[in-house]
C-alpha positions, -999 to +999 in steps of 0.1 A: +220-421-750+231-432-786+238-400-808+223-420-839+191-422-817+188-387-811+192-377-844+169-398-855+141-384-831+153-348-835+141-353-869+112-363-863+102-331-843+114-310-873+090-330-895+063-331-871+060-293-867+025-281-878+016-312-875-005-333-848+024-355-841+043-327-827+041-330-791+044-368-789+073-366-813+092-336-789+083-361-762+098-391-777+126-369-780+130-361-747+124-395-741+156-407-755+179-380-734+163-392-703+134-414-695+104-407-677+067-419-674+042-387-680+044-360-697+019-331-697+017-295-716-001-268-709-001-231-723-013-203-697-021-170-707-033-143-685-061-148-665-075-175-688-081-214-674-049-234-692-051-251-724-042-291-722-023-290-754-009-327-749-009-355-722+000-391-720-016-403-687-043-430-682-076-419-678-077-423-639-049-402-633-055-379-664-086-372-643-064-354-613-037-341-636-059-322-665-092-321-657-095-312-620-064-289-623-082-267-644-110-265-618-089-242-600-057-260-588-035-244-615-039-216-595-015-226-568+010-242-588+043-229-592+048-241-625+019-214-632+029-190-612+065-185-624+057-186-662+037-155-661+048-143-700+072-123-707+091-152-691+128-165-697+125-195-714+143-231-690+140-260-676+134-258-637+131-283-606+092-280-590+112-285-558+133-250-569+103-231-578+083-239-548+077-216-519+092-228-488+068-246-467+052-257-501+054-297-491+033-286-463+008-266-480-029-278-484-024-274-523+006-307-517-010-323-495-049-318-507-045-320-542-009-329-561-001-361-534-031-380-555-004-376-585+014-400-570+046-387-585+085-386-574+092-355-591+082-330-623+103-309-638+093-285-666+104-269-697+091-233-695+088-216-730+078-179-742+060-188-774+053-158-777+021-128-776+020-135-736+014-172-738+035-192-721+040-230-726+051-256-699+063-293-709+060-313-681+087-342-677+073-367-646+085-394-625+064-423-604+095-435-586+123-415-584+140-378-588+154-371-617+194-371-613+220-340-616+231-358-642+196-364-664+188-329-653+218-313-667+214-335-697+176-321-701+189-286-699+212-293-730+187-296-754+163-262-738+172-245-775+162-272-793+130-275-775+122-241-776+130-230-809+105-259-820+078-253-796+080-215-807+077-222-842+050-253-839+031-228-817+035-196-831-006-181-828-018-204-798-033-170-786-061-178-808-069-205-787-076-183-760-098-162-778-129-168-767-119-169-730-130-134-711-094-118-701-082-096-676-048-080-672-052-084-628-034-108-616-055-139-614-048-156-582-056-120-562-086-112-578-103-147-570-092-146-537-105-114-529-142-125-548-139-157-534-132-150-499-161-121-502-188-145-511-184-176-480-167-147-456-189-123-465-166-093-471-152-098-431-115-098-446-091-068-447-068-064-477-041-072-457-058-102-446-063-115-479-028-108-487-023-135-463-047-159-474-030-160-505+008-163-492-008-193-468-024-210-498+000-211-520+027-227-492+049-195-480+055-200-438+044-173-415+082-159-416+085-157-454+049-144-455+061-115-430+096-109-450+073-105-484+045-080-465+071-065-445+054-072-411+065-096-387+061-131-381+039-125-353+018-105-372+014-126-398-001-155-369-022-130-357-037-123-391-041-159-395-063-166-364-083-136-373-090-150-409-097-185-392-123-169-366-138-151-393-144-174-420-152-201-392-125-226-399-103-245-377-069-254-401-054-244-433-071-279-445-106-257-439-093-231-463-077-246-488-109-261-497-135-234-487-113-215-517-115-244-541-152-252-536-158-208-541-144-209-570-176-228-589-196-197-574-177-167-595 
């Protein structure tokens, strides 16, 4: 990277702010520390769908990326789950933020393999009033390096003073979305699980559903419920039985297709 070069499209930011160039002038920016292919921004507050502030993907694959994410995807993806606000504002590795059988989970292999991507990484930013705002950096063929991630991370103030300032009030956006201050992810699994299983789940049962859906293995399941890793399998061939599914496959998208029913 040329310092004249990143002046240059530092500027540009600054004089984009308020302005619709703003978020394809921050990602130009970016651009120049590192390149990359996509990027993609969303802003998540509460229990409301996210807002696609800005994207830069062809239609085919904005179709997987934007539109059927916020069908319900978003709700198993770490980048959403971590940046709950109040958040601390970074730059973070999907790969860190992931549970640990993530790559394994049906969200992975159901839903974000049709990416087609090497790896995302994402600026998280507090903008402030409980929204949250997550700038997607994304690679087709390979990880990002130490290197181009530590490089990233040295310009997290710059990007988040200016996306805090050019989005200062996106909670007007949300405005006329119905809100709740439950978490999100429980409450639909708990209505959505009522509906096709017919209130047959336990609490404890849907606990699990939700550690299994969002990629947590039986033993880090137990560790988080405080029951043991047995227990946890046990649960899970209960819940199969009574639902009437055969794999995690089953359930993974028994919960996506409930979610056009609430």
């Amino acid at each position: 990277m040329q310092i004249s070069d990143w002046v240059t499209a530092s500027a540009e930011v600054v004089s984009a702010l308020g302005s619709p160039r703003f978020a394809e002038a921050l990602t130009d920016a970016m651009r120049v520390v590192v390149p990359f292919e996509f990027t993609v921004i969303f802003a998540y507050y509460r229990d409301s769908r996210p807002l696609d502030i800005y994207d830069n993907f062809p239609t085919e694959k904005r179709q997987v990326m934007v539109d059927d994410y916020q069908e319900g995807p978003y709700l198993l993806d770490p980048f959403y789950l971590h940046s709950a606000a109040p958040t601390t504002t970074r730059l973070v590795r999907l790969r860190d933020l992931a549970p640990d059988r993530f790559y394994q989970a049906e969200y992975f292999r159901n839903y974000y393999v049709q990416t087609g991507l090497a790896e995302e990484i994402g600026f998280i930013i507090d903008v402030g009033d409980n929204v949250s705002v997550v700038i997607s950096a994304m690679r087709e063929h390979k990880a990002f390096s130490a290197r181009e991630f530590r490089d990233l991370q040295a310009i997290v103030p710059f990007v988040a003073v200016c996306a805090q300032r050019h989005w200062d009030g996106l909670l007007s956006k949300f405005s006329d979305r119905p809100q709740s201050e439950g978490p999100r992810l429980s409450k639909l699994i708990d209505e959505s699980f009522q509906r096709f299983g017919r209130n047959l789940l336990t609490p404890r049962e849907a606990e699990i559903v939700e550690y299994t859906l969002k990629g947590y293995s039986a033993e880090s399941t137990g560790n988080a419920l405080g029951i043991a890793t047995g227990t946890v399998r046990i649960h899970r061939r209960n819940i199969y039985g009574k639902l009437g599914v055969s794999s995690q496959g089953e359930l993974f998208s028994n919960f996506i297709a409930s979610l056009d029913e609430i």
